[in-house]
C-alpha positions as YAML, in Angstrom:
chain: A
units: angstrom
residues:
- id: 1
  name: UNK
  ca: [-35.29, 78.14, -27.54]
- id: 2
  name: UNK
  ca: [-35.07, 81.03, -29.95]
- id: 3
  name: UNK
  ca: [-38.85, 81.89, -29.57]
- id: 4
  name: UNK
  ca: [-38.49, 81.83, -25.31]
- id: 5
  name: UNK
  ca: [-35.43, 83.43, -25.53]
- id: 6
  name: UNK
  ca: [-36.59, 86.44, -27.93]
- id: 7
  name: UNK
  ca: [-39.89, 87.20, -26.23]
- id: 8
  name: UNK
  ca: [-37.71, 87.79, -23.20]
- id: 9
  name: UNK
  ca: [-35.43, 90.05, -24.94]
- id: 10
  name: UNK
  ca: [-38.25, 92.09, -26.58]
- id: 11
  name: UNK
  ca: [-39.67, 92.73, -23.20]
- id: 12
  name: UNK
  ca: [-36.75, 93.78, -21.65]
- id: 13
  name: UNK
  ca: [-36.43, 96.23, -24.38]
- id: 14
  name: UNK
  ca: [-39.39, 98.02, -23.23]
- id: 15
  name: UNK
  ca: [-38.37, 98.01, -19.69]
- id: 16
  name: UNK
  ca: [-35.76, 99.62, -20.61]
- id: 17
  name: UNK
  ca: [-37.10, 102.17, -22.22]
- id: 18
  name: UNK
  ca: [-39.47, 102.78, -19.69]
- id: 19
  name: UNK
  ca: [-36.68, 102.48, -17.39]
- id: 20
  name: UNK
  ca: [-35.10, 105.53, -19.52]
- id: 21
  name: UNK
  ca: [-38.19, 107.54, -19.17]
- id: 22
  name: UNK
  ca: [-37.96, 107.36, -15.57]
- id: 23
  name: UNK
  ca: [-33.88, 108.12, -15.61]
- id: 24
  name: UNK
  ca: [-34.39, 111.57, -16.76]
- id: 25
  name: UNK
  ca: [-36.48, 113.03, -14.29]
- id: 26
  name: UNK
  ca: [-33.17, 112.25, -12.53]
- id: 27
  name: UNK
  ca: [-31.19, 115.98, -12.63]
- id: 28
  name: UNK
  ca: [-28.01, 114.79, -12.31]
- id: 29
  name: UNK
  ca: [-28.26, 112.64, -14.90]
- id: 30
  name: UNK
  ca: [-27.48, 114.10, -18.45]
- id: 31
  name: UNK
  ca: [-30.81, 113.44, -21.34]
- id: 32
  name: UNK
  ca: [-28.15, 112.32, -24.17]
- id: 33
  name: UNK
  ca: [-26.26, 109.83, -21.80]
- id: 34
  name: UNK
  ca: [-29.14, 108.41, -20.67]
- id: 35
  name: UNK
  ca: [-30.60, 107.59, -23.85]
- id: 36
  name: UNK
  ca: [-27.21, 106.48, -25.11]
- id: 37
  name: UNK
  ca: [-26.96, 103.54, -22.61]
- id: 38
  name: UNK
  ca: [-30.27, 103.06, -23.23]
- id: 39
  name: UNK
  ca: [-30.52, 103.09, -26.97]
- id: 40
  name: UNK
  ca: [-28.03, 100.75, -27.08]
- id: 41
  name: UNK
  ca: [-28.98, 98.44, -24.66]
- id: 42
  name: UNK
  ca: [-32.61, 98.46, -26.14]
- id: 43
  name: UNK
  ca: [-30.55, 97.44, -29.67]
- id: 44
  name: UNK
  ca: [-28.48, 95.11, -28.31]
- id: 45
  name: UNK
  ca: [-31.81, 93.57, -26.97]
- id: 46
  name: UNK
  ca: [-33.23, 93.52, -31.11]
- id: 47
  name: UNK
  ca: [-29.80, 92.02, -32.05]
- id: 48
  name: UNK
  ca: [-29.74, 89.44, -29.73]
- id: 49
  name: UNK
  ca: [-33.03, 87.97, -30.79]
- id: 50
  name: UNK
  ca: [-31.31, 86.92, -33.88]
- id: 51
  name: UNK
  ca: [-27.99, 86.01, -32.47]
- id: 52
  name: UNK
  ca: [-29.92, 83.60, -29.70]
- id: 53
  name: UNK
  ca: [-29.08, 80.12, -31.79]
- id: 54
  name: UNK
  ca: [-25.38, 81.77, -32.76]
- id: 55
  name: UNK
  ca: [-22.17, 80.75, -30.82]
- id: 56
  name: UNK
  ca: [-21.87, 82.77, -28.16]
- id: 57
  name: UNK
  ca: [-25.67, 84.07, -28.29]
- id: 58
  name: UNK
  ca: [-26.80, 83.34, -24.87]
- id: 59
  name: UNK
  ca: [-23.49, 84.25, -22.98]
- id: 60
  name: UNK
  ca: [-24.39, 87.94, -24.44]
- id: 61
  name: UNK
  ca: [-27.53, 87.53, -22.87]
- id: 62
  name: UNK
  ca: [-26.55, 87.09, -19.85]
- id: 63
  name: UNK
  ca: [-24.40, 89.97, -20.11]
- id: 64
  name: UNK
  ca: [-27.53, 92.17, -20.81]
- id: 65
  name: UNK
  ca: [-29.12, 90.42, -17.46]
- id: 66
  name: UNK
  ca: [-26.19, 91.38, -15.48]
- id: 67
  name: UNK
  ca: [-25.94, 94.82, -16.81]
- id: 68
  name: UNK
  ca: [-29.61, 95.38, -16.36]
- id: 69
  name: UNK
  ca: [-29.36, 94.58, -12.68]
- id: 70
  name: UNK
  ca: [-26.70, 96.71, -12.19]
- id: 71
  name: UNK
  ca: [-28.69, 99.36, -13.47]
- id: 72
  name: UNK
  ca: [-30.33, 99.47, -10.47]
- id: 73
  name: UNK
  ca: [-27.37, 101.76, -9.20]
- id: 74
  name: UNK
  ca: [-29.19, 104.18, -11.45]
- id: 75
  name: UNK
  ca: [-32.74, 103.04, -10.77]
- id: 76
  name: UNK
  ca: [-33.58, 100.64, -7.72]
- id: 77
  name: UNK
  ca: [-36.15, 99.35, -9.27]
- id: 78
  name: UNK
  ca: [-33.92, 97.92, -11.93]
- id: 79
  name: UNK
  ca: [-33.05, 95.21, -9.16]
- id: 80
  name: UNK
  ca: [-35.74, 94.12, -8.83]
- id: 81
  name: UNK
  ca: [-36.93, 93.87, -12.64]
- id: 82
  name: UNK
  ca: [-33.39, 93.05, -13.82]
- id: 83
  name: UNK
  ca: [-33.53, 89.98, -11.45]
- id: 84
  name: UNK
  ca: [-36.96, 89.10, -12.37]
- id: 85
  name: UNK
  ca: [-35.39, 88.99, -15.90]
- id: 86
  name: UNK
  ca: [-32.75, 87.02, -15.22]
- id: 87
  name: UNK
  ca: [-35.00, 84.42, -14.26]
- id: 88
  name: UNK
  ca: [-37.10, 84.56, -17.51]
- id: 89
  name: UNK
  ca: [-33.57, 84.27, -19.31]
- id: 90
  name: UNK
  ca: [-32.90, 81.11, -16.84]
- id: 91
  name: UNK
  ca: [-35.96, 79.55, -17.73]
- id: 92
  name: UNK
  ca: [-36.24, 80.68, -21.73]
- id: 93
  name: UNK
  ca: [-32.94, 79.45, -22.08]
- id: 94
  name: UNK
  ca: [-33.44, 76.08, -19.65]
- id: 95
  name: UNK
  ca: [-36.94, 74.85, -21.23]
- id: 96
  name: UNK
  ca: [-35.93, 76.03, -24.66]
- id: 97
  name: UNK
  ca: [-33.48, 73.63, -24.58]
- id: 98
  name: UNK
  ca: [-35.79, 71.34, -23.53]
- id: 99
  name: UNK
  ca: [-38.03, 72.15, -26.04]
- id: 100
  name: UNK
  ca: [-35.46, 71.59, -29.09]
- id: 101
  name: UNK
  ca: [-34.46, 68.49, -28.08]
- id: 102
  name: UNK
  ca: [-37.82, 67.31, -27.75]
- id: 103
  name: UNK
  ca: [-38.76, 68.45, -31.01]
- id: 104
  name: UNK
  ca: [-35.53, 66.69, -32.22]
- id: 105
  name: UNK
  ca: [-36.57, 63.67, -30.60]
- id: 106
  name: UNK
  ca: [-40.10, 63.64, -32.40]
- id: 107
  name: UNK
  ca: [-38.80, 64.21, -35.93]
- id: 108
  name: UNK
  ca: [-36.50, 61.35, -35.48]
- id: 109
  name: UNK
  ca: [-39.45, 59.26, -34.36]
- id: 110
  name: UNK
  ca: [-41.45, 60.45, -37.29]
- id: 111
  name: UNK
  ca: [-39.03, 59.84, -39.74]
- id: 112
  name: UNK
  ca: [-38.33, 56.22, -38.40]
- id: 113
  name: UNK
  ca: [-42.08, 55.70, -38.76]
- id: 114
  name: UNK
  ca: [-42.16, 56.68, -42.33]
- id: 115
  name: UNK
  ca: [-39.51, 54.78, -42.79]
- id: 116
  name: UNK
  ca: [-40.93, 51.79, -42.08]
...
């Protein structure tokens, strides 16, 4: 799950930079606040990939998918892109599961076999 769920998070963090580049061609839109929310969202993203197998992990996730569609207030794009993300995050988080516990499932089986 951790590999899934990371490669999403790393490519959210250039979205939203990119995102961030097109925010301040916006003039009402101040260049520090901008790349405040971004910054931080974009480190949030790098902490995250390390927090993924850590209580609570994924739940902060799906924070950052929430608050990424909602930054389509901002830039409505960021609907369509945040939602698109959310559904990588679905499915990282759904078939990494998956993945463990069929990994899980194998190294039992191999250590049964060597075993016996």
């Amino acid at each position: 799950m951790r590999t899934l769920c990371a490669s999403t998070l790393i490519g959210e963090l250039f979205v939203i930079g990119f995102a961030a580049l097109v925010a301040i061609k916006d003039p009402d839109l101040a260049t520090s606040t901008v790349w405040a929310v971004s910054g931080t969202a974009m480190a949030l993203c790098l902490l995250l990939c390390g927090m993924i197998t850590r209580p609570g992990g994924v739940q902060l996730g799906w924070a950052l998918q929430i608050a990424l569609i909602a930054s389509g207030f901002v830039i409505p794009t960021m609907f369509f892109l945040g939602a698109c993300f959310a559904g990588l995050w679905w499915a990282s988080v759904h078939f990494g599961r998956r993945i463990d516990e069929a990994k899980a499932r194998f190294a039992a089986q191999e250590g049964e076999q060597a075993q016996a």
